[in-house]
C-alpha positions as CSV (number, residue, x, y, z in Angstrom):
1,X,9.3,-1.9,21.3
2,X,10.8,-5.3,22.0
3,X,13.6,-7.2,19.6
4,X,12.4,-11.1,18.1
5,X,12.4,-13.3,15.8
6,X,9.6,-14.5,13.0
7,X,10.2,-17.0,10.4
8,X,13.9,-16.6,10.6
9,X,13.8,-12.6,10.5
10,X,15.0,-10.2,13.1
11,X,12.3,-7.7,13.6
12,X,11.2,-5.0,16.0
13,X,7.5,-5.9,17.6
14,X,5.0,-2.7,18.6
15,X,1.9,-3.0,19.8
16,X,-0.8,0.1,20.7
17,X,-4.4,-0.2,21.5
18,X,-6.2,-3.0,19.2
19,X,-2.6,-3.6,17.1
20,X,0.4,-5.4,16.5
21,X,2.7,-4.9,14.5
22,X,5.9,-6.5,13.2
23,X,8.6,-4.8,11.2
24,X,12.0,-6.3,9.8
25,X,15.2,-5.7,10.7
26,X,17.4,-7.9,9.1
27,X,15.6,-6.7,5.8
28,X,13.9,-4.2,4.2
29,X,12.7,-2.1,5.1
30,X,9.6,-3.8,5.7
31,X,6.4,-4.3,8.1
32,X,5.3,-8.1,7.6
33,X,2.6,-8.5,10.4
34,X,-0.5,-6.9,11.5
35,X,-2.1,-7.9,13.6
36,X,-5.5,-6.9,15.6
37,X,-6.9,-8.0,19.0
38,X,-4.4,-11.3,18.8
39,X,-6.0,-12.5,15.3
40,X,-4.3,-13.6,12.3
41,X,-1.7,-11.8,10.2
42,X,-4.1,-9.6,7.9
43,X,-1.0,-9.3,6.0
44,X,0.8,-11.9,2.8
45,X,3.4,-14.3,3.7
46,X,5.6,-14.8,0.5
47,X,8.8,-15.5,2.4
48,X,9.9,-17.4,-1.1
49,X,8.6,-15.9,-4.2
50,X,11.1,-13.3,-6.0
51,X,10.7,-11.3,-8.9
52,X,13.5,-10.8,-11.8
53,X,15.0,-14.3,-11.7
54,X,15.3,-14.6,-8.3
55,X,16.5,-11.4,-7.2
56,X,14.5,-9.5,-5.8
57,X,12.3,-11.5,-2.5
58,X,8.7,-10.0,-1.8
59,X,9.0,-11.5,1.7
60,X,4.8,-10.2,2.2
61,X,3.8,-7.6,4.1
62,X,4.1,-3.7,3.4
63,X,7.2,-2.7,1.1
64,X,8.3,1.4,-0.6
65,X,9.1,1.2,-4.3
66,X,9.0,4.2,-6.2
67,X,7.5,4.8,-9.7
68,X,7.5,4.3,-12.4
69,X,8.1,0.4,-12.5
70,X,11.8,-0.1,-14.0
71,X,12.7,-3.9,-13.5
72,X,16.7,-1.8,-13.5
73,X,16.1,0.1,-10.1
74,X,12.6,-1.0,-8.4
75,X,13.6,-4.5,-8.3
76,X,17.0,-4.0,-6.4
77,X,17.1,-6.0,-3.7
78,X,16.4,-4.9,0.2
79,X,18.0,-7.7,1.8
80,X,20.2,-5.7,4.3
81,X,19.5,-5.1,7.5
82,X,18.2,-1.8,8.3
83,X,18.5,0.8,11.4
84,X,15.2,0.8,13.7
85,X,15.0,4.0,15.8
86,X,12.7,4.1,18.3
87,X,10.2,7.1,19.2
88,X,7.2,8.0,21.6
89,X,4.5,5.5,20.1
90,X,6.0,4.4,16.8
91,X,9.7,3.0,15.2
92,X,11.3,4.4,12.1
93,X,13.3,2.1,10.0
94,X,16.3,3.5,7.7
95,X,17.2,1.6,4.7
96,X,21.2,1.8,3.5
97,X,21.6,3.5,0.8
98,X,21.0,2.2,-2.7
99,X,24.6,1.9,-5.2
100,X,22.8,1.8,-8.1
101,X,20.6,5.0,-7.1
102,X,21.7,6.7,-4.6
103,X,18.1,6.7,-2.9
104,X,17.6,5.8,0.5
105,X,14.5,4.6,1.8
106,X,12.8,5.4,5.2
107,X,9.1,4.2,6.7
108,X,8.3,5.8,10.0
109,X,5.3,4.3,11.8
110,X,3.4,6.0,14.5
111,X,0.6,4.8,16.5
112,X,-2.1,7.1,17.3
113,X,-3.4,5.7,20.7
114,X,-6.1,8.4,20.7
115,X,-7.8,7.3,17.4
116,X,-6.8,4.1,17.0
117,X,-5.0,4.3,13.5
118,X,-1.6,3.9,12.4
119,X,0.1,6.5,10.6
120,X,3.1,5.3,8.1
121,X,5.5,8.0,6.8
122,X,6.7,7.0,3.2
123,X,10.6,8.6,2.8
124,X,13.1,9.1,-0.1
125,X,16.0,10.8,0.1
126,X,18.2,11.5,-2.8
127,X,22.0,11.2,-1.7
128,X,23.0,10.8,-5.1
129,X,24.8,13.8,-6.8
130,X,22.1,14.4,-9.6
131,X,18.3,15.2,-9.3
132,X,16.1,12.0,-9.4
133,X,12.0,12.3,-10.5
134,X,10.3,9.8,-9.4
135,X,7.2,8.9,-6.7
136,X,6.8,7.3,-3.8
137,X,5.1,3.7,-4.1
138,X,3.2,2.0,-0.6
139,X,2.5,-1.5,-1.3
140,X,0.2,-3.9,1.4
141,X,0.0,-7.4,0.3
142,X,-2.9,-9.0,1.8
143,X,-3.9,-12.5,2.0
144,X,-6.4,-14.2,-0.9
145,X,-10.1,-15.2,-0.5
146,X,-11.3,-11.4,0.3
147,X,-12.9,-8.7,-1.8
148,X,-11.0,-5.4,-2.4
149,X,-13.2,-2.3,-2.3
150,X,-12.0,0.8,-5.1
151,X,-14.3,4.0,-4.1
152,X,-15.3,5.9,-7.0
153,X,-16.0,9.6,-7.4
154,X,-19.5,9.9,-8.7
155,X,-19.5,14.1,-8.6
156,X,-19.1,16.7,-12.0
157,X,-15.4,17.3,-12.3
158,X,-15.1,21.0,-11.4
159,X,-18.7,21.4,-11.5
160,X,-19.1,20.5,-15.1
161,X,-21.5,17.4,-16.1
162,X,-20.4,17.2,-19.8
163,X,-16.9,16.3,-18.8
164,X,-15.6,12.9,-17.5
165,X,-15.0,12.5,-14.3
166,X,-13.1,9.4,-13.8
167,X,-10.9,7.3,-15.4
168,X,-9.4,3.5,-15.3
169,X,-6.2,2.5,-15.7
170,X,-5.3,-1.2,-17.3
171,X,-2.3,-3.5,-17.3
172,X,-1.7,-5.4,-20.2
173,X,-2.4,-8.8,-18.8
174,X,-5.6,-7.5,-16.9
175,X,-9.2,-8.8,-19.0
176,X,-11.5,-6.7,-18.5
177,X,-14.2,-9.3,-18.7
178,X,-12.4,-11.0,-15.7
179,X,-15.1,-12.8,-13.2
180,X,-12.6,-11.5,-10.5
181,X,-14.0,-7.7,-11.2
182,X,-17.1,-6.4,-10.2
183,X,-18.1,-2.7,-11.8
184,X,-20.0,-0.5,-9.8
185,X,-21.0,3.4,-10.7
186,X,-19.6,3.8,-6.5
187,X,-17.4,0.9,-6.4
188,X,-15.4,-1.2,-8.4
189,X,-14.6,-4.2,-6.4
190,X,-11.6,-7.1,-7.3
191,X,-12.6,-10.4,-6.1
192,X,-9.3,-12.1,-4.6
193,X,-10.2,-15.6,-6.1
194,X,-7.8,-16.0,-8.9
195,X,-6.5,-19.6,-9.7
196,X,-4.2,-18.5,-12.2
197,X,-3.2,-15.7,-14.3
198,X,-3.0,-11.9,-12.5
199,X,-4.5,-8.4,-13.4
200,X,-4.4,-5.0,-12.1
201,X,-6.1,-1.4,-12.4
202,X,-5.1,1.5,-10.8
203,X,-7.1,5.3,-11.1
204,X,-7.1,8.6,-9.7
205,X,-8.5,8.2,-6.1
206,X,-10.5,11.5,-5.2
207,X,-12.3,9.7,-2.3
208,X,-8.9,9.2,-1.0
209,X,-9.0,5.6,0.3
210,X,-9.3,2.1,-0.6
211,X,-9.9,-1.3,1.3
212,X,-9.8,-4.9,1.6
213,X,-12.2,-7.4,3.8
214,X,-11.5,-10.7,4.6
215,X,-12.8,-13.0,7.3
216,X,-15.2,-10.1,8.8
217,X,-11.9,-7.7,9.0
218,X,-12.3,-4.6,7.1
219,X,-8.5,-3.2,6.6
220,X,-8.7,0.3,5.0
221,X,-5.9,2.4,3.6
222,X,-6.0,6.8,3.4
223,X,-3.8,8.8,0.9
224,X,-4.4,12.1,-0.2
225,X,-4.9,12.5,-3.6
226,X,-3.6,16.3,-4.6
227,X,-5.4,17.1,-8.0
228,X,-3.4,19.9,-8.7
229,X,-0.4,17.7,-9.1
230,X,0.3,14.4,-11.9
231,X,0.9,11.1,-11.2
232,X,2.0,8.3,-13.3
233,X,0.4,4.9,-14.7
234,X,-2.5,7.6,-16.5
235,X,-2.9,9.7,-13.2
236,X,-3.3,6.9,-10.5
237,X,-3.1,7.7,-7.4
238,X,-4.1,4.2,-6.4
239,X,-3.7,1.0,-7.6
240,X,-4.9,-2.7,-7.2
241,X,-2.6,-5.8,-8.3
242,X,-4.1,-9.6,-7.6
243,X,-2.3,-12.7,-8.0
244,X,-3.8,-16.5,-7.1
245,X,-1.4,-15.8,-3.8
246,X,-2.3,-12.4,-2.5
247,X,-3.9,-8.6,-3.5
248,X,-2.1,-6.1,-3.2
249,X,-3.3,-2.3,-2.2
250,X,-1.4,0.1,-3.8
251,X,-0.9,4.4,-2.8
252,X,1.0,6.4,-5.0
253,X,2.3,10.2,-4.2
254,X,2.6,12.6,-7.6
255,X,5.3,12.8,-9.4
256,X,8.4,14.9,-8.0
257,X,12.1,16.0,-8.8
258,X,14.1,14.9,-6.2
259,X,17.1,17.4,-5.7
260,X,20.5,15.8,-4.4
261,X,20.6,16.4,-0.2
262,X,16.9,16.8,-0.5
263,X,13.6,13.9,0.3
264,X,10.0,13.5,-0.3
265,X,7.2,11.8,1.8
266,X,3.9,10.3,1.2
267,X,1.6,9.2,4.3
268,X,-0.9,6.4,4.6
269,X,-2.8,6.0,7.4
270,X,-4.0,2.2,8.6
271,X,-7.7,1.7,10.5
272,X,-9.2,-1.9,10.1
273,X,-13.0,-2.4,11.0
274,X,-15.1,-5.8,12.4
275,X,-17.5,-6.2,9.2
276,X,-19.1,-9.4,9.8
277,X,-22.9,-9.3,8.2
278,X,-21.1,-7.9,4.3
279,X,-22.2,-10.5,2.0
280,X,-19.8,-9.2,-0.4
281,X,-22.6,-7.4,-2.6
282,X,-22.1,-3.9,-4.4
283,X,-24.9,-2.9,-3.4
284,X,-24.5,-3.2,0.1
285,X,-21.6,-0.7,0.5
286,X,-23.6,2.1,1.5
287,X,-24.2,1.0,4.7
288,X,-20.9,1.4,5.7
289,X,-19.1,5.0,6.6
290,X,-15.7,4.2,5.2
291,X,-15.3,7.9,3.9
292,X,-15.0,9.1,7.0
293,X,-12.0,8.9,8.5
294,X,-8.2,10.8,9.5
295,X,-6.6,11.5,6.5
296,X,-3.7,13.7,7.6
């Protein structure tokens, strides 16, 4: 781990295998680089859009919120530095602690040199004197002019064929009849080619990932989706958000009561693939293996 500076910010670099990394330390938390074999930051750059009148900076990059969406608490701004603490193979980053909540947020990052993924540990603890429900929110911004990939679970739920076995979730300002989405019985797939306007869906993931290609890189997010336990926004485990300026992919962890002293977790892991003959068709996904992968 080595200490520099990137567009003004103090951050900690890591590098392992095919990837580098770059996380903030002057804000956040926040990890606003990735990078593989040297290329291009697969990651947004919005070093100057805010949110809530100006208060709250998106900076880019990966960001923890927690759900539900509550202008009040999720927009309170990360702005200060944070502690980096160094570890075999990874860095975690400690956020202060939030006045208005009492939450504290934490992402520890591992490499695994072995497998060549990254592992990112989602933390909130609750050092407020009252119980807090709420659920861990992982947010990648990633750049426009790529096609996100939503898996969909295609089995009988529990075995029964005359119940439903998905279900979609929509933001008000999404239109369903948007170019921008492509529906698939396997895969729905967002288009990141808005010029203006924004939408967003979000569903109970049972494949357990998601992913985003751009420029013949395939970056793919895991999460476990427990179905034994609720989530919010209609059970959405994950979720997809597109602007004119950048997608996001969105994990979710269920729902949870938060005692004072205590914390909960929710784990991503990162694995990006070369993908260079994809024409961007539907139809074509079943070519790749992107089920397959490290999920714990």
């Amino acid at each position: 781990m080595k200490y520099m500076t990137y567009k003004d910010f103090e951050c900690v670099e890591l590098s392992s295998g095919p990837f580098q990394i770059l996380a903030t330390t002057s804000v956040g938390p926040r990890i606003i680089a990735l990078r593989v074999n040297g290329g291009e930051n697969l990651f947004a750059e919005q070093f100057d859009e805010t949110l809530d009148s100006g208060s709250y900076h998106l900076y880019g990059g990966h960001r923890l919120w927690y759900a539900p969406e509550d202008p009040r608490r999720t927009y309170i701004p990360d702005d200060s530095p944070v502690e980096a603490k160094e570890f075999e193979n990874g860095v975690h980053l400690i956020q202060r602690i939030e006045d208005e909540t009492g939450i504290q947020k934490e992402i520890r990052l591992h490499f695994d040199e072995e497998n060549a993924y990254i592992e990112i540990e989602h933390i909130l603890r609750n050092l407020s004197n009252d119980p807090i429900t709420l659920a861990p929110w992982a947010i990648t911004m990633l750049k426009p002019g790529g096609v996100a990939i939503l898996p969909q679970y295609t089995g009988s739920a529990q075995g029964m064929e005359l119940r439903p076995n998905r279900a979609i979730a929509l933001w008000p300002y999404t239109d369903i009849h948007s170019p921008s989405i492509v529906w698939g019985n396997e895969f729905v797939l967002i288009r990141s080619n808005l010029h203006e306007g924004q939408l967003k869906l979000g569903y109970p993931n049972m494949e357990g990932w998601m992913a985003y290609w751009r420029g013949e890189m395939l970056f793919i997010k895991r999460s476990e989706y427990i179905p034994q336990r609720r989530y919010y926004d209609f059970e959405s485990s994950s979720e997809c958000y597109c602007a004119p300026e950048y997608i996001e992919l969105e994990t979710l962890g269920p729902i949870t009561n938060i005692p004072p002293g205590e914390s909960t977790s929710h784990k991503e892991i990162w694995e990006t693939q070369q993908i260079i003959e994809w024409t961007g068709d539907v139809a074509d996904l079943g070519e790749f293996t992107l089920g397959e992968g490290h999920t714990d």
